[in-house]
N, C-alpha and C positions, 0 to 999 in steps of 0.2 A: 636834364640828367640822361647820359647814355644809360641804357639799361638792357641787359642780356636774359632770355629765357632761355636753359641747357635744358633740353628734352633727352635725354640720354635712358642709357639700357645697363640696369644694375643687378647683380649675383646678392642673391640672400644670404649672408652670413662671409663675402667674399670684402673685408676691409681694405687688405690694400688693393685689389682689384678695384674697389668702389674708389678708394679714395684719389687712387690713381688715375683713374678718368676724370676725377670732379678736378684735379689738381691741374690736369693738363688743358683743361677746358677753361679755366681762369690764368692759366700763361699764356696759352693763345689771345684769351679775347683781351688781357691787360695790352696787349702789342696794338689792338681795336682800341685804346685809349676810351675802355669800357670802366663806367664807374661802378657801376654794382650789378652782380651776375647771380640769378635765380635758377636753383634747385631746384629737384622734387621731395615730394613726401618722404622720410626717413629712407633722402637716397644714400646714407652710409650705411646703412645695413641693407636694405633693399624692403621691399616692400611685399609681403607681410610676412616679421619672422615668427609670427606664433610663439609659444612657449619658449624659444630662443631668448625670447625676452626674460626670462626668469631666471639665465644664467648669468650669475656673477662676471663670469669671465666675458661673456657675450656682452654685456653694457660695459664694461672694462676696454675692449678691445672699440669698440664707437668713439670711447672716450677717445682714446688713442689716434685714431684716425681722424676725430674732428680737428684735434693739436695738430696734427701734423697738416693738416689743408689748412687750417690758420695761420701756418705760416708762410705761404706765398699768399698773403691778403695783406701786401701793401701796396700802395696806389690803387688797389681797387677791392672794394668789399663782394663779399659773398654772403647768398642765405643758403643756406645745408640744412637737410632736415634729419633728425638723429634723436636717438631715446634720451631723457638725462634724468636722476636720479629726485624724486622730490624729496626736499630739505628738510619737507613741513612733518612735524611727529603724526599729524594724523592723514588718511588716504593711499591711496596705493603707492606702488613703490614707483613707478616711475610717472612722466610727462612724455607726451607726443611732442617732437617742437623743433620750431624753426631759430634757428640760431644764426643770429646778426654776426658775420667775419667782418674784423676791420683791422688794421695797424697790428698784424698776424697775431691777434687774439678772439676769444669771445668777447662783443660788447654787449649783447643780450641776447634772452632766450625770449622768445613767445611761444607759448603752449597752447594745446589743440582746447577747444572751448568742447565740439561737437563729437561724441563719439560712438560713431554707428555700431548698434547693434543688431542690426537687420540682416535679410541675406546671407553672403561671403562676409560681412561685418563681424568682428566682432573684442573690439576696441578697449570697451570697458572691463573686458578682462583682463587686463594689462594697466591700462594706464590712468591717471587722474586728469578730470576734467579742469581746465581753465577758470578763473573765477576774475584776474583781474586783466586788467587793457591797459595796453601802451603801445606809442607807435616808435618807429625809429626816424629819429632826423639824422638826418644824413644831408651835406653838400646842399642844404638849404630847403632840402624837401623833408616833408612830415610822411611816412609811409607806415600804413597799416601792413599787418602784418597775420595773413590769415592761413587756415591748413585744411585743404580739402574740405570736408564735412561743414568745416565753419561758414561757408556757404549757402549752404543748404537744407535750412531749418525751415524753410520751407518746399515743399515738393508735391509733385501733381500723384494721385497716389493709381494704381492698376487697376481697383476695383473700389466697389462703393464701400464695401466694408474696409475701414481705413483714413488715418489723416492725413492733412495735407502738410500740419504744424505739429510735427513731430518734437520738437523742444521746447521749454520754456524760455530759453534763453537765443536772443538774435546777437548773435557776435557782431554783424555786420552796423547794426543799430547803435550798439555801443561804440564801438569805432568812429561812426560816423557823428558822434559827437564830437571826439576831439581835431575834427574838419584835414581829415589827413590829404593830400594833391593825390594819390593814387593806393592802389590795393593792389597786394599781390597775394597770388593763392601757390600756396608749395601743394601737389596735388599727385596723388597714387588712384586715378579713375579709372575703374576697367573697361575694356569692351564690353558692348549689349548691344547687338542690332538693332530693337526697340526700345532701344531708350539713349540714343546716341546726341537727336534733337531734345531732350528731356533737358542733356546737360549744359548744352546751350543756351536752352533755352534760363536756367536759373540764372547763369552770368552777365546775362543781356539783360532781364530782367533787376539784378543788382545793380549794375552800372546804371540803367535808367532812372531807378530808384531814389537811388541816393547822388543821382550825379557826380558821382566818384567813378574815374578810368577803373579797369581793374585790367593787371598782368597775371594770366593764368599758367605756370607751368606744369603739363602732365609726364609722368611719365612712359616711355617706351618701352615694350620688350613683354617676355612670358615668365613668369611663373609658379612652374606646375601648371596646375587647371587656368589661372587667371591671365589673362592678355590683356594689355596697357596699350592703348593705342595711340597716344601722344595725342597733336590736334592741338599742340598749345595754343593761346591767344591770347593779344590784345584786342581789348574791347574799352572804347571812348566812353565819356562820361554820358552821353544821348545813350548810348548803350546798342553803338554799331560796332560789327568784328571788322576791325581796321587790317588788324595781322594774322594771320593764320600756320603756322607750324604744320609741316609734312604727319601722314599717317601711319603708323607701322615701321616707321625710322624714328633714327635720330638725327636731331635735326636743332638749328638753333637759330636766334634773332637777336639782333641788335636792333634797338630801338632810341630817339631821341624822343622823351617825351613832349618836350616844346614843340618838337618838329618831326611829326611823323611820316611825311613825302604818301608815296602811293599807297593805294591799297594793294596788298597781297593776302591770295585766297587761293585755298584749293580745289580743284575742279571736282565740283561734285557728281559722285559714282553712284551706281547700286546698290542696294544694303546685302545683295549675295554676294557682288567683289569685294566687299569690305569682310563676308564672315569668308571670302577664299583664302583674303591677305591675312587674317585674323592665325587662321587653323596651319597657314605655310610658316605665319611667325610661330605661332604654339610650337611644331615640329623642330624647327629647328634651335629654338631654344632651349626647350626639353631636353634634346641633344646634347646641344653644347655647356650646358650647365649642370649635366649630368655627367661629362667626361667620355659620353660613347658619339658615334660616328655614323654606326652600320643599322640598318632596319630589316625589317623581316612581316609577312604578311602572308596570309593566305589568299591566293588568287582564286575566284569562285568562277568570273566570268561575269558575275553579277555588279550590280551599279553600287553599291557600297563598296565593294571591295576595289574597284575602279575608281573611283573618285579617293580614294583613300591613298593609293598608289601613285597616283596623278599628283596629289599633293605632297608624298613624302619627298617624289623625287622632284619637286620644287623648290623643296625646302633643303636638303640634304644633297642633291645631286645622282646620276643613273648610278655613280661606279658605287653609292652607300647603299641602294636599297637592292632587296633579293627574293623573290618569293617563290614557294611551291605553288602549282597546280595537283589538287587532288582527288581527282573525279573518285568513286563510286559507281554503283549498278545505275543508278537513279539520274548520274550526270548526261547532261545533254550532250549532245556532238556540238549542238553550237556553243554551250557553256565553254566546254574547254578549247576549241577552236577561238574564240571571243577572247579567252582569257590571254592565248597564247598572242593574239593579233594583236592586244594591249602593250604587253611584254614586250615586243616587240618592236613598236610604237615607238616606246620610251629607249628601249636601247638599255633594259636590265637583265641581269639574269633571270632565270627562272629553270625549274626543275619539275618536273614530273614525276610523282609517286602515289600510283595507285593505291587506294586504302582498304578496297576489297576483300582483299584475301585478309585483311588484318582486323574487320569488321566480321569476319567470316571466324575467324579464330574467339571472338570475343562472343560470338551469339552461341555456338557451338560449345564454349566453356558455360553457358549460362545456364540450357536447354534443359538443363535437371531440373534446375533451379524455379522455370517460368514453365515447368510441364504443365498442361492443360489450358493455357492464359493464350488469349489474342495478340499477334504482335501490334503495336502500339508505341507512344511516345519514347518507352522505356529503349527501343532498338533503334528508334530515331536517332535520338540523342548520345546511342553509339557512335555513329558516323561521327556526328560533332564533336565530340572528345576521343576520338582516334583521329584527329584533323587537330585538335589542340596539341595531344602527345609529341605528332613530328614536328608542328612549330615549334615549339618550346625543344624540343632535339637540337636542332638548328639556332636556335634563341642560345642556346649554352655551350654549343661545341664551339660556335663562332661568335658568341659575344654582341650579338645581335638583337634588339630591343624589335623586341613584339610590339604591332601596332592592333590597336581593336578596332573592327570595323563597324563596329553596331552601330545602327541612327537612332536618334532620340524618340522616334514613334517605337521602334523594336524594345526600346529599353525603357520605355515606359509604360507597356505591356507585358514585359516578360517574354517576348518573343524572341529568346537568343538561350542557349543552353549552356549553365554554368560549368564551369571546367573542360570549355569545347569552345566554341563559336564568340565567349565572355573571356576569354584570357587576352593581356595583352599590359604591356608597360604604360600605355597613356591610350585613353580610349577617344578619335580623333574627330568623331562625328556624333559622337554621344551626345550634344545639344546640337545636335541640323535635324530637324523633321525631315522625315522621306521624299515630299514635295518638294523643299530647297536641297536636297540632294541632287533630284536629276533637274535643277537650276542651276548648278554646281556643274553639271556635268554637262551642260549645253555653252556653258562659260567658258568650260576646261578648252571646248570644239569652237571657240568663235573665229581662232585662226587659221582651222583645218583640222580635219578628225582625230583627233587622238585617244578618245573612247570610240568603239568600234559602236557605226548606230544600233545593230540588234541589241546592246548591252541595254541601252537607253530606253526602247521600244518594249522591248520583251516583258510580258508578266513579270512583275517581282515573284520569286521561289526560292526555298531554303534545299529545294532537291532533295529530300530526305524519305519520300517514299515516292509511289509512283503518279503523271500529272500534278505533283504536288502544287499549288498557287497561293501567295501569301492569302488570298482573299478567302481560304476554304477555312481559316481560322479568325481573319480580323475584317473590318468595311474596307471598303475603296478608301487607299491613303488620304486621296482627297478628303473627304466626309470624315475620316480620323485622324489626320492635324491638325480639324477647325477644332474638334471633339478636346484634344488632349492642351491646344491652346489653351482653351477658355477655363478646362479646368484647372492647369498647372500654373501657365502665367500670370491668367485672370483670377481665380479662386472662383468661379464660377459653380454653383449648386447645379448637381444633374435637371433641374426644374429649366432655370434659367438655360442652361444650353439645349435642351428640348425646344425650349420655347424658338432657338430660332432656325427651326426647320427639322428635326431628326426624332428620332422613334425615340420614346423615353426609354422604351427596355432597352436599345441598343446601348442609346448613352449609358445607362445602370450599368452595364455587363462592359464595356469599356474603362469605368472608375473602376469598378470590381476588381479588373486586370491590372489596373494602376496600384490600386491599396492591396492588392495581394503580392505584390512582387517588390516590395520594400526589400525585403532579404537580398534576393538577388544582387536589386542595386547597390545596398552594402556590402559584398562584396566584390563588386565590379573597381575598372580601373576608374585611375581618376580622367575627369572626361574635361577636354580642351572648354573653357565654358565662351559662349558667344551670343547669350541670351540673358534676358532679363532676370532667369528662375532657371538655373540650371541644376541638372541633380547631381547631387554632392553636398559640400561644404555649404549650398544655399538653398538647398530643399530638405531639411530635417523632421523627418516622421517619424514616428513608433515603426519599428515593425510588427511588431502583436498589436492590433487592435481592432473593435469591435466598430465598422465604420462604414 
């Protein structure tokens, strides 16, 4: 059987846009005298609509769409994955599911067995689990028929506290009773730099398993906070990747099962070029499925704001993106000299506006107010929100989307100032530690300077009083990414990461700054995720708590 994997890039709640591509993907490859062409995960709504789900008209309009792609499925079938309504008087209102096109109809639905609620998961709020199995035959072949998570009832877990056999039920087990020739996964997997081999690894493991091929299709594209990195594959019944699907595109494969010919594989890169490609898709997806064009940022001179700028105009191109330079008393001659040599670099505009005098007006309004008090954080954190106010000027006179530069050690500490230095329409490095930052930025340089080196070099500083250096408030980044690792992605006890190598008080007063600044990060943007535990939608804490 010929058979296609569509790795494509879908809009959440954009039908005929969805169905539009899924339509033109199936008259192309029927001309490949292709028999049956695999989908992603609920790629006619896109992947994930949240609470979208619960509107009438929103399953209404999938319905719609699925009919209408049904109907260019003759001579060759399609699986589409879409919500569909459960029939049964008792359970949720709807099923996850892969739906069999054939002779431009539905010939069956299979619905999602597994449904994660871990993490960015969260599944079971919406839909009814799977209870029964059947496969599809088709042109003489018995094909299972599986969705993402159905996979993955077993998994290698982060930390010892945790299982590895998260459900009662093996989809795969059951399937593999009724002796199907091959498996296909319709599949919405996000990027995680560590955990990228996790997901390979369970596939390769299935196939060997049960000595069943399995055809994997992911999909491609952003979002919001989630990036889909494609990566489809075929994998043999021994449980070798035979085929492998492009990274961070769209991309497709035609396959004969009988006859698969060469191996095709992708050259294996970095896991920092993978979270570059990752955060240049985030960007401009954000973008373009938000309807805006144009970016905006503050240039500091420094390495977050640099590498931020680096990637927007990657993603977007020099003539979209625009940023001020806005030194202060505090700012370096090399800062702004650095920033401007950047700017320039790239071939963006930029703008220069001193915040001085407007810092000067805000402490001088205050002076009644703080008579007899030390200056302190409180005049700090003017600077950083009279540096917010002109972004956000420029954000709304021009229609230009605020980028946030904060890294994920800064924002896991609280080291960034709400309504200053935290504004921003999609926060771009909010899962990169400080360490893969200026990895990031050595990357950016492998073909010739484009961050200027003192940016690279230079003490990390916030500039906000005088010699200011990150280190006069946090450890060496180094010794505080292993710190913030073990406890965020690991669930690591301040004991345990003591134990391998670091002061306990230190550790103590680094979670302290972690479980104190929950608030903050509820109100932050949403943050490009590229990690296993990213904060947001997949780190949920109390903000009050006694911990």
């Amino acid at each position: 059987m010929k058979v296609a994997l569509a790795q494509l890039n879908y809009t959440i709640g954009d039908f005929e846009g969805n169905a539009s591509k899924i339509i033109a993907e199936i008259n192309r490859l029927k001309q490949a005298e292709v028999d049956l062409v695999v989908f992603s995960e609920l790629s006619v709504t896109g992947y994930y609509p949240h609470d979208l789900l619960e509107k009438k008209e929103f399953i209404a309009k999938a319905d719609d769409a699925v009919a209408k792609i049904a109907k260019h499925c003759h001579g060759i079938a399609a699986l589409v994955g879409a919500p569909r309504i459960n029939q049964q008087e008792r359970g949720k209102q709807l099923f996850n599911s892969a739906l069999f096109l054939a002779d431009g109809e539905i010939k069956s639905s299979h619905n999602k067995t597994l449904l994660p609620t871990y993490d960015i998961f969260d599944e079971y709020r919406h839909f009814e689990p799977n209870r029964e199995f059947s496969l599809v035959e088709y042109k003489g072949e018995k094909i299972a028929v599986t969705i993402c998570e159905d996979l993955w009832d077993e998994q290698p877990t982060a930390n010892e506290f945790g299982k590895d056999k998260l459900y009662s039920t093996s989809p795969m087990e059951e399937l593999a009773k009724l002796k199907p020739d091959f498996v296909v996964n319709l599949s919405a997997s996000p990027f995680s730099y560590n955990q990228e081999g996790w997901r390979k690894n369970v596939l390769i493991r299935k196939a060997k398993n049960y000595g069943i091929p399995i055809l994997y299709c992911n999909q491609v594209g952003a979002q919001t906070e989630l990036v889909f990195d494609g990566g489809s594959v075929y994998i043999d019944s021994t449980g070798e990747i035979v085929k492998e699907l492009k990274y961070f595109e769209e991309d497709s494969l035609v396959l004969d099962t009988k006859s698969l010919g060469e191996k095709e594989l992708q050259q294996k890169v970095d896991y920092i070029e993978k979270i570059h490609d990752a955060l240049v898709l985030g960007i401009r997806d954000y973008f373009k499925k938000m309807g805006f064009r144009q970016a905006t940022l503050g240039l500091s001179g420094g390495i977050d704001s640099a590498v931020t700028v680096v990637l927007a105009v990657r993603a977007l191109g020099a003539g979209n993106v625009r940023v001020l330079l806005m030194p202060s008393k505090y700012s370096s001659d090399h800062s702004v000299n650095d920033a401007r040599e950047l700017a320039e670099n790239l071939g963006i505009r930029y703008d220069v506006v001193n915040i001085q005098s407007a810092v000067d007006q805000f402490e001088h309004a205050l002076t009644p107010l703080f008579e007899g008090r030390s200056p302190d954080v409180a005049e700090e954190n003017i600077q950083a929100r009279a540096r917010g106010i002109y972004m956000m000027a420029i954000s709304n006179k021009f229609g230009h989307i605020l980028l946030n530069t904060t890294n994920k050690s800064e924002c896991a500490v609280g080291y960034g100032t709400l309504y200053g230095d935290m504004n921003g329409g999609i926060a771009v490095l909010g899962d990169v530690y400080k360490m893969d930052v200026f990895k990031l930025s050595r990357f950016m340089n492998k073909d010739g300077e484009v961050i200027p080196e003192n940016t690279i070099v230079k003490p990390p500083s916030a500039e906000l009083r005088p010699d200011q250096k990150d280190t006069d408030s946090l450890p060496e980044y180094e010794d505080l990414d292993k710190m913030l690792f073990n406890y965020i992605e690991l669930n690591k006890s301040p004991k345990e990461i003591a134990a391998l190598g670091y002061d306990e008080a230190v550790v103590r007063r680094v979670i302290r700054m972690v479980n104190m600044n929950e608030y903050k990060r509820f109100q932050a943007a949403p943050i490009l995720r590229v990690s296993s535990k990213a904060f947001g939608f997949g780190r949920k804490m109390p903000l009050v708590a006694r911990y």
